[in-house]
Every structure is written in structure tokens, then in C-alpha cells.
mmCIF file of the C-alpha atoms, coordinates in Angstrom:
data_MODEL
# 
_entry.id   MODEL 
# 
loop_
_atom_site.group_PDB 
_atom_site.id 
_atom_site.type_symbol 
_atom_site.label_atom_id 
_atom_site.label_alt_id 
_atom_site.label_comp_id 
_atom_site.label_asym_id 
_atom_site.label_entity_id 
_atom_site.label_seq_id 
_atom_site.pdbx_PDB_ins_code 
_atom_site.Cartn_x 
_atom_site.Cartn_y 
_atom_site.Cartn_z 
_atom_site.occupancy 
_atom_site.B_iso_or_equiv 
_atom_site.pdbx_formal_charge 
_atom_site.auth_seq_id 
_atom_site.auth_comp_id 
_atom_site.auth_asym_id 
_atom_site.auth_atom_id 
_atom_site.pdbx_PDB_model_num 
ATOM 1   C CA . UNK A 1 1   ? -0.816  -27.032 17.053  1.00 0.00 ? 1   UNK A CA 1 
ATOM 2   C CA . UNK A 1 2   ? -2.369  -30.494 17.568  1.00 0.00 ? 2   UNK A CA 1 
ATOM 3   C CA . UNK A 1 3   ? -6.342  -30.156 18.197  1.00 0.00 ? 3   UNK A CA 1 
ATOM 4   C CA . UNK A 1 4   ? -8.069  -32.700 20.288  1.00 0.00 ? 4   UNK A CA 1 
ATOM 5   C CA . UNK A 1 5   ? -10.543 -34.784 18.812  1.00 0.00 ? 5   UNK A CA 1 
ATOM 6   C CA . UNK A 1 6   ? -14.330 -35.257 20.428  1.00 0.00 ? 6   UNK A CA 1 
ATOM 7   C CA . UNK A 1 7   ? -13.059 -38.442 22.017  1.00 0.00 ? 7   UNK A CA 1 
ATOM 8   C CA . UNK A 1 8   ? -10.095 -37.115 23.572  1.00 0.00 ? 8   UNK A CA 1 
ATOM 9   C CA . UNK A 1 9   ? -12.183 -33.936 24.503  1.00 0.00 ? 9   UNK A CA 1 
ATOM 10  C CA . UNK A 1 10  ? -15.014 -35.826 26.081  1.00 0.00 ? 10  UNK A CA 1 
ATOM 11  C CA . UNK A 1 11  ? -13.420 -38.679 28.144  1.00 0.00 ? 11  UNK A CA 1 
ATOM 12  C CA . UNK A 1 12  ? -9.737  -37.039 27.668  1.00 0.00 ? 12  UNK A CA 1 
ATOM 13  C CA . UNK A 1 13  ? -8.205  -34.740 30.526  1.00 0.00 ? 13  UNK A CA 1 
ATOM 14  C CA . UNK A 1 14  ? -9.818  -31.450 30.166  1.00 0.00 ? 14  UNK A CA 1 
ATOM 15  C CA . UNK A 1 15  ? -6.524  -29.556 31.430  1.00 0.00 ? 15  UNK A CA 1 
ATOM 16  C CA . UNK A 1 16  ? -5.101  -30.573 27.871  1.00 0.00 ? 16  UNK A CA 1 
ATOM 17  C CA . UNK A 1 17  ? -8.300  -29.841 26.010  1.00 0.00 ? 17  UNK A CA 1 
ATOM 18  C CA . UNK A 1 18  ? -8.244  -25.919 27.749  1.00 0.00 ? 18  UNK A CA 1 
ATOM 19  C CA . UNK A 1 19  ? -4.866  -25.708 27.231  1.00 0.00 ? 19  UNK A CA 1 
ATOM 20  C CA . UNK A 1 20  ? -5.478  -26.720 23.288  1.00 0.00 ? 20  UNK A CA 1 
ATOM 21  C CA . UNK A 1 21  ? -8.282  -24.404 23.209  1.00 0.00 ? 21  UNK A CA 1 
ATOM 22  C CA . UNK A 1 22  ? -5.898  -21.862 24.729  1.00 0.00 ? 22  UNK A CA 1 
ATOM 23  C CA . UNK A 1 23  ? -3.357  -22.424 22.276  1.00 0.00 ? 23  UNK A CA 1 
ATOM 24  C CA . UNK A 1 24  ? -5.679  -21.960 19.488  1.00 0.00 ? 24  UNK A CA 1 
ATOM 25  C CA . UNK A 1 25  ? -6.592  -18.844 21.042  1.00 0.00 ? 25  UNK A CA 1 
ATOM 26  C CA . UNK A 1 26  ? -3.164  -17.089 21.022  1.00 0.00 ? 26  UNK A CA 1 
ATOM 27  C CA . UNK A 1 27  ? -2.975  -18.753 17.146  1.00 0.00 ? 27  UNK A CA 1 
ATOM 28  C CA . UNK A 1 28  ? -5.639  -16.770 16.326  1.00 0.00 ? 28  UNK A CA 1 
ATOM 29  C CA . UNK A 1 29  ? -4.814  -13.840 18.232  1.00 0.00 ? 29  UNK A CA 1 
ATOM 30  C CA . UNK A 1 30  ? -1.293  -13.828 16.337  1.00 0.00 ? 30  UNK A CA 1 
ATOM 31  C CA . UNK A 1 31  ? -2.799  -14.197 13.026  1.00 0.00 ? 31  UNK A CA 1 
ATOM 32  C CA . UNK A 1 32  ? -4.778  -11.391 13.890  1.00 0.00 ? 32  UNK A CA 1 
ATOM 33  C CA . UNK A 1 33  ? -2.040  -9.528  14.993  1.00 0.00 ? 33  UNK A CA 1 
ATOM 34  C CA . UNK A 1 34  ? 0.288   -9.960  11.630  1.00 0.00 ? 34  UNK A CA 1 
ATOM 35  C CA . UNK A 1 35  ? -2.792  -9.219  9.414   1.00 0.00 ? 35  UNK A CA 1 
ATOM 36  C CA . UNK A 1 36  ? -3.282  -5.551  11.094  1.00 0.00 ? 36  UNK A CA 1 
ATOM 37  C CA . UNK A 1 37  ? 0.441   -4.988  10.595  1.00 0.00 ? 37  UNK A CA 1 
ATOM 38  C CA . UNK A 1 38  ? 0.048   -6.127  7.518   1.00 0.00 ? 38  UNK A CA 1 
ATOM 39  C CA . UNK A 1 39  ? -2.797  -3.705  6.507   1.00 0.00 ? 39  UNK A CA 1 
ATOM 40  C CA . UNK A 1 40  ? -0.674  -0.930  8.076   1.00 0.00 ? 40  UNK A CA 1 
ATOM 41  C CA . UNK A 1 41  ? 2.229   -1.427  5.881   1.00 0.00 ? 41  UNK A CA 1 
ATOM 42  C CA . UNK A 1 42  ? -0.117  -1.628  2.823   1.00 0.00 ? 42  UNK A CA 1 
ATOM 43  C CA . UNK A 1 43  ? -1.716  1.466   4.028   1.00 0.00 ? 43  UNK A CA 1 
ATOM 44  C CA . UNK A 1 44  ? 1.585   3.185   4.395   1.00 0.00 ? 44  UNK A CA 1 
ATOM 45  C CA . UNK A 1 45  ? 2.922   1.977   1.158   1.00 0.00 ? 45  UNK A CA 1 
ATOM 46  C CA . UNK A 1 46  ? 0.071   3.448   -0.688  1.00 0.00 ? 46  UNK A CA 1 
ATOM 47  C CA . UNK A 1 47  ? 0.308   6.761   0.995   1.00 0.00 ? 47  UNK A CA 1 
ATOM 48  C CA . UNK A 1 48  ? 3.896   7.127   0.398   1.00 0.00 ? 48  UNK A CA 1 
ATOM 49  C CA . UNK A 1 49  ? 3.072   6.222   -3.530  1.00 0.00 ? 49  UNK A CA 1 
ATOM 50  C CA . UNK A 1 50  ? 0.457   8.467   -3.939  1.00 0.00 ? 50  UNK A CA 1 
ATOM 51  C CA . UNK A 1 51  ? 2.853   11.359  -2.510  1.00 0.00 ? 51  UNK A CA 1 
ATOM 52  C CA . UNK A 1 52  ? 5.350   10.650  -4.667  1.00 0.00 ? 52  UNK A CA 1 
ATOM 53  C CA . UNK A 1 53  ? 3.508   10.224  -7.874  1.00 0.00 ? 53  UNK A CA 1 
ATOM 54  C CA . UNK A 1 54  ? 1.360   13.578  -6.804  1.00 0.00 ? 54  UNK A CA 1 
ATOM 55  C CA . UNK A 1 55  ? 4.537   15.649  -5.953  1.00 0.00 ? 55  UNK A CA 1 
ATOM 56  C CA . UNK A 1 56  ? 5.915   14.321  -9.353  1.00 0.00 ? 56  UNK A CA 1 
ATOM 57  C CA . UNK A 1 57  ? 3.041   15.723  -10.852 1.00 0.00 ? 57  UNK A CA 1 
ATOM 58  C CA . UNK A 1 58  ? 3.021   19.094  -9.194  1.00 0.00 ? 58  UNK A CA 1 
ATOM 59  C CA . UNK A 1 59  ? 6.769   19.998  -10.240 1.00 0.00 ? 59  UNK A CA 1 
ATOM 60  C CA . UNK A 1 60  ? 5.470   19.406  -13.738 1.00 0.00 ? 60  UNK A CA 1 
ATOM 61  C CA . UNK A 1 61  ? 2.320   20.976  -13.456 1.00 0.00 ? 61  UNK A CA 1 
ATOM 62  C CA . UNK A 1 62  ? 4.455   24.515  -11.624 1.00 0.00 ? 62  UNK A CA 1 
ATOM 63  C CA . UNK A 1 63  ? 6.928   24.234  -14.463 1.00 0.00 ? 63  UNK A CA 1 
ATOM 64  C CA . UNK A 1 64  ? 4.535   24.322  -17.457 1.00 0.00 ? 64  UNK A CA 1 
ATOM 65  C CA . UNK A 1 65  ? 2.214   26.945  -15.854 1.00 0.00 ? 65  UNK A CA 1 
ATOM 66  C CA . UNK A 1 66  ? 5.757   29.283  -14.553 1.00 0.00 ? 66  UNK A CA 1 
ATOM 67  C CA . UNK A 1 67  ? 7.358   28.857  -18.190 1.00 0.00 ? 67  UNK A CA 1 
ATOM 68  C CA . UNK A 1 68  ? 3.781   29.652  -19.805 1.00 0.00 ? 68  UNK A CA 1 
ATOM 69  C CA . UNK A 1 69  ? 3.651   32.818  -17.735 1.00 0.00 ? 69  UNK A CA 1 
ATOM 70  C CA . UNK A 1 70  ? 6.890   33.943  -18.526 1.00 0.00 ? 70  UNK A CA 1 
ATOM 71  C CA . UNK A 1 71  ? 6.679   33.229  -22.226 1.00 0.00 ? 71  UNK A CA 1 
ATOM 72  C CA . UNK A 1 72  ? 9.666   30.230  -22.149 1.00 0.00 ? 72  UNK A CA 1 
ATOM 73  C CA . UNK A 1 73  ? 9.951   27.108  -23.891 1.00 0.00 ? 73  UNK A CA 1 
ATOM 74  C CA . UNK A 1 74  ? 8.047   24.602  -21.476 1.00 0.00 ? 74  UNK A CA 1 
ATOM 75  C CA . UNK A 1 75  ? 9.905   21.323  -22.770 1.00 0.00 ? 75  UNK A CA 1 
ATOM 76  C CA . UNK A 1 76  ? 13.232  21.725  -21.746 1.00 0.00 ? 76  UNK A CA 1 
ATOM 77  C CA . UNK A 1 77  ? 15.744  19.094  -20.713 1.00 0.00 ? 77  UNK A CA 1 
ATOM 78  C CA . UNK A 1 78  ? 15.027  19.101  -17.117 1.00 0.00 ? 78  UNK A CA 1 
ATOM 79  C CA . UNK A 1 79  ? 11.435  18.922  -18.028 1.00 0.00 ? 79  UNK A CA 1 
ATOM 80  C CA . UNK A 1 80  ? 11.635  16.059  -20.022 1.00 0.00 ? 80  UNK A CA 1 
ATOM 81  C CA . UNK A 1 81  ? 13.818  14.330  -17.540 1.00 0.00 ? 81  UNK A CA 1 
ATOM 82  C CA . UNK A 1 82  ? 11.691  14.677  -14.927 1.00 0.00 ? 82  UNK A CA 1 
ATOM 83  C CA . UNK A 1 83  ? 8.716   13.487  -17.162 1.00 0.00 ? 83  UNK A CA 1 
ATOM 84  C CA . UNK A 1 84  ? 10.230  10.607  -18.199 1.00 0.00 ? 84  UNK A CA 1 
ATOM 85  C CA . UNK A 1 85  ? 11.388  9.542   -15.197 1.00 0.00 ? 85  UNK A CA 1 
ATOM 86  C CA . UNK A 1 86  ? 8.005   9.302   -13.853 1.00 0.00 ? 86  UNK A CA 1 
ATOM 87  C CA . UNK A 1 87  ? 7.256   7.317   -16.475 1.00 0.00 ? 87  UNK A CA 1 
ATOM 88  C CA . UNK A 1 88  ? 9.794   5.140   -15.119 1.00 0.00 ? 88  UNK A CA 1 
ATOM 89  C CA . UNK A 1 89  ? 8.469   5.207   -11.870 1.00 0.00 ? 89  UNK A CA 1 
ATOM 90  C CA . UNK A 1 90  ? 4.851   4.459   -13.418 1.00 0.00 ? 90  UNK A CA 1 
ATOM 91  C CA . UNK A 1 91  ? 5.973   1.517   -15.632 1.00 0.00 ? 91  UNK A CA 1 
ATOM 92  C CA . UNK A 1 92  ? 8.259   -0.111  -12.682 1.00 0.00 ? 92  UNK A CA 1 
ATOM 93  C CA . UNK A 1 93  ? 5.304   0.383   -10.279 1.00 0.00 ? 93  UNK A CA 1 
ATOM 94  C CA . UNK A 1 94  ? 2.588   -1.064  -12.764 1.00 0.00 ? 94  UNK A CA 1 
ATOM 95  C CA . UNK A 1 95  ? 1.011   -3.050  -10.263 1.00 0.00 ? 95  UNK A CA 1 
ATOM 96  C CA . UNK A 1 96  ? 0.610   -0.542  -7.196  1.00 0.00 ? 96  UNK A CA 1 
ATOM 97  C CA . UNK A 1 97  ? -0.662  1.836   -9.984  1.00 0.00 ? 97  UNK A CA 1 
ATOM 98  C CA . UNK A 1 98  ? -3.261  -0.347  -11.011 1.00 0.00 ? 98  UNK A CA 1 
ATOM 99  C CA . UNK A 1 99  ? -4.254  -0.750  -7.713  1.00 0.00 ? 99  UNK A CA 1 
ATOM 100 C CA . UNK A 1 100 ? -4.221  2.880   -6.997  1.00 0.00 ? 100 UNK A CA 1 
ATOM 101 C CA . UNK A 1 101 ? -6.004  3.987   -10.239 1.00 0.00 ? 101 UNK A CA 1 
ATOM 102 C CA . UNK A 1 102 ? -9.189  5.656   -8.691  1.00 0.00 ? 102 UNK A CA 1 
ATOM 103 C CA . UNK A 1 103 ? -6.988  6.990   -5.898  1.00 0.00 ? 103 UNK A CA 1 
ATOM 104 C CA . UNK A 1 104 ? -4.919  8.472   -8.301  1.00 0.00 ? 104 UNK A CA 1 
ATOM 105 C CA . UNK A 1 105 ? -7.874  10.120  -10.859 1.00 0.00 ? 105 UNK A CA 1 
ATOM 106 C CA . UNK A 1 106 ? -9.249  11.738  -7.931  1.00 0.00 ? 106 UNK A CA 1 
ATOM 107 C CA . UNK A 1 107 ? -5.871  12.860  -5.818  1.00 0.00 ? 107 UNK A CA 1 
ATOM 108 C CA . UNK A 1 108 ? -4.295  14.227  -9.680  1.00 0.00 ? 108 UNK A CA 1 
ATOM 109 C CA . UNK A 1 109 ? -7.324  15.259  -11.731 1.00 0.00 ? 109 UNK A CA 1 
ATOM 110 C CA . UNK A 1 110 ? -10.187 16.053  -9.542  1.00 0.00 ? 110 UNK A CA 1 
ATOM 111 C CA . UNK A 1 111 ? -8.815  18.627  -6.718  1.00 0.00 ? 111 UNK A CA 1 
# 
């Protein structure tokens, strides 16, 4: 996009100068436009983590709690799979989970 300079602007035809203002103006409405999708997809991103890592965490949670009830061993293979592999999912997802942390204190540990 090629913006007029004050010469141009002052002695310049003003069709050209409105239809470089006008220009601008759909620019910035575009930019505008990509950021809030942007934002959504973030937003949806993070939701869809925070599910994941707090169903993860509620299998566990039902399996300790059902095998301490019943008197079982609580760290059985499937147990330890499942741990580990959210481990996994914590280690590959370092960043997000960084990002997340207070999320994640309050979603897992304070309800």
C-alpha cells in the first residue's frame, strides 16, 4: 500500500488521497480481523489443553481413590502408563504448560 505524502495530499488529486486513506482503512480492518481469529484459536487451544490435561488427571485421581477403597494395589501397569504418558504430554507441551501454569493450579488443585 503506497501512502501519499503531504505534497501529493495537499496539491495532489484528492480522489487518490481518499482512495489511499480507504485502502489503509480495509488494511487495518484486515489486520484487525486476523488478530481476533487469532485470539480465538489461542483461546480454543488453551481450552482444549486444559481438558485434556484435567481429564488426564481425573482418571488418575478415580483410579487411586477406587483401588484405595477396595483395598488393591494402586500402581498397576495401566496406572503407570497412563501416568507416564501424561508426562509425555507435559514435557512435549512445555511451553503451553508454562503458559497455562496458574490456569492449571487452580483448574487441578483448587476445585
Amino acid at each position: 500500500i503506497k501512502l501519499s505524502n503531504k505534497k501529493e495530499s495537499e496539491g495532489g488529486n484528492p480522489d487518490i488521497a481518499e482512495q489511499q486513506k480507504q485502502q489503509v482503512q480495509a488494511a487495518e480492518e484486515e489486520v484487525d480481523h486476523y488478530v481476533k481469529k487469532l485470539e480465538d484459536a489461542e483461546r480454543s487451544q488453551k481450552e482444549v489443553f486444559l481438558i485434556v490435561v484435567q481429564r488426564f488427571i481425573m482418571i488418575l485421581t478415580d483410579h487411586i481413590v477406587r483401588s484405595e477403597q477396595e483395598s488393591r494395589y494402586t500402581q498397576t501397569l495401566w496406572f503407570r502408563c497412563t501416568r507416564d504418558r501424561l508426562r509425555q504430554t507435559l514435557v512435549k507441551y512445555r511451553r503451553e504448560v508454562k503458559r497455562y501454569m496458574v490456569t492449571l493450579q487452580t483448574l487441578l488443585f483448587y476445585t
